[in-house]
Residue, then its C-alpha position, 0 to 999 in steps of 0.5 A: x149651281x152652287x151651295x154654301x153658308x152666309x157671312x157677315x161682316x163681323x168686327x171685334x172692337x177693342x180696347x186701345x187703352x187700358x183703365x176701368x170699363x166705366x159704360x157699356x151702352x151696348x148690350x147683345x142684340x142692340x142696333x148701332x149706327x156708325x158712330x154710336x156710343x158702345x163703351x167708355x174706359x175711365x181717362x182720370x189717369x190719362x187727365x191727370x198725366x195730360x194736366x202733368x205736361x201742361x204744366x212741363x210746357x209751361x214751366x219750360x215756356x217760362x225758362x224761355x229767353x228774350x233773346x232781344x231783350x237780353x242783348x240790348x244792354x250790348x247793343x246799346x254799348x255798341x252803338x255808343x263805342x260806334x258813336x265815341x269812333x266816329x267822334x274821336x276819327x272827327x277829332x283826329x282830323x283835327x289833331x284833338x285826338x291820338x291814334x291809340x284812342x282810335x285803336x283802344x276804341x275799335x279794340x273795344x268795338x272789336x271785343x264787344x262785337x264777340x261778346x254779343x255773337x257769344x252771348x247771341x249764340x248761347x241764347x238762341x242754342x238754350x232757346x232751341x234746346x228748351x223748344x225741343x224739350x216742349x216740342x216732345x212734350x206737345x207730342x205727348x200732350x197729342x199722344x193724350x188727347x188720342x188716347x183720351x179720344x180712343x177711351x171713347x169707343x164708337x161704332x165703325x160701322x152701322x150694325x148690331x152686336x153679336x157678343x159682349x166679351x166684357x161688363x162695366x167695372x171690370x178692368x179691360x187691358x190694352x187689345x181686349x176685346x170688348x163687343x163684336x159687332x157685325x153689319x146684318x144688313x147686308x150678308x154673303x153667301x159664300x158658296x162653291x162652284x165646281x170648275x165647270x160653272x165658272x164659265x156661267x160666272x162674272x162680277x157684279x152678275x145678278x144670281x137667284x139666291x135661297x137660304x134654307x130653312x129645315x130639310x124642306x123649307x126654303x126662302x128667295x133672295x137676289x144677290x149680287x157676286x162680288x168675288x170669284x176665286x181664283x184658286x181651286x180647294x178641297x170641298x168643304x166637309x159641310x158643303x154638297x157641289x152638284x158634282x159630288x164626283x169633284x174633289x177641287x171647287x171654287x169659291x165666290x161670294x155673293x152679296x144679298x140684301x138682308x131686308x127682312x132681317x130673315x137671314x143669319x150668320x151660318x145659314x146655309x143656302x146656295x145660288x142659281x143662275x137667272 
């Protein structure tokens, strides 16, 4: 039906910081499960500049004013001039006070009024100015802790390691590759069909899998399709279709289980229909 070679999911891991390579826990061949341990970049610079900006924070925490406290001393006027109006208003009444006392003291009452909304103003623009200088810097401080958690490198997925691309004390920069890792669990046989077959095909349809070993010798497998091209190519140079006559295949991935870890990456194998 159709021929190709089998696949594996492979990624290659990454540093996202730069610094020391201080831990490989993970040499070529190991077995990992989703989450292990496979490097770890030295944080002593990422630490230090973490502890940097705490302390900024807490310097500007510090400058901070106390808004209420600040003002009480006007609120405390005012309420005292509020009290003298309505003493010398009561004293008005009966002719024991003037009428300029009574406009000296809402002119006082007046000026004291936009003294405290100037001086309220003032707090609270330097209150919000300095809680946006600590809002940038708690941004920071998260950027730090993801960066810090980033210099821990896990696996993202259960696998083995194909590649080792670094060793401990070497100095990895930002984007270095470090390991591949690939899942052998579970391989693709990537095979092509010439347009013919496609009609015999469907997702998720059961197909009898072989993989090759030598000129002679072959090995059963079960898979599963779980992708048909829709777009024709070229044949492959290192592929053989049934049809040797057509120029234009298909391509369609075939997911089979690897139990017995007898398949690898590059085997070349095919697939018949049940």
């Amino acid at each position: 039906m159709g021929s190709g070679v089998f696949e594996a999911t492979e990624i290659n891991l990454s540093s996202m910081n730069s610094g020391e390579l201080i831990k490989l826990a993970a040499k070529e061949g190991t077995t990992l499960n989703k989450g292990d341990l496979i490097a770890q970049i030295d944080t002593t610079a990422l630490i230090f500049q973490k502890q940097q900006i705490i302390s900024n924070i807490a310097a500007l925490r510090a400058k901070l004013p106390d808004t209420r406290l600040d003002l009480a001393a006007m609120i405390s006027q005012l309420e005292a001039l509020k009290l003298d109006k309505k003493r010398i208003i009561s004293m008005l009444a009966d002719d024991a006070a003037s009428k300029k006392q009574l406009d000296d003291i809402k002119t006082k009452i007046e000026i004291t009024e936009r003294n405290y909304l100037a001086k309220k103003k003032l707090l609270n623009n330097s209150s919000n100015a300095l809680l946006s200088q600590i809002e940038a810097l708690e941004s920071q401080l998260a950027l730090m802790d993801y960066q810090i958690g980033k210099a821990s490198i896990e696996s993202p997925i259960s696998g083995t390691i194909l590649l080792n691309y670094s060793e401990e004390n070497e100095f990895i920069t930002l984007g270095r590759p470090i390991v591949k890792i690939a899942d052998l669990t579970n391989m693709t046989l990537k095979a092509y069909v010439g347009a013919e077959n496609l009609k015999d095909l469907k997702l998720n349809q059961e197909v009898a899998v072989y993989a090759e070993y030598g000129v002679s010798e072959r090995e059963n497998f079960s898979g599963t399709i779980t992708w048909i091209s829709s777009v024709s190519e070229f044949t492959p140079k290192t592929i053989q279709t049934q049809d040797e006559r057509a120029t234009l295949v298909y391509a369609v991935k075939i997911k089979v289980p690897n139990s017995n870890n007898s398949l690898k990456i590059g085997m070349y194998g095919g697939f018949n229909l049940k």
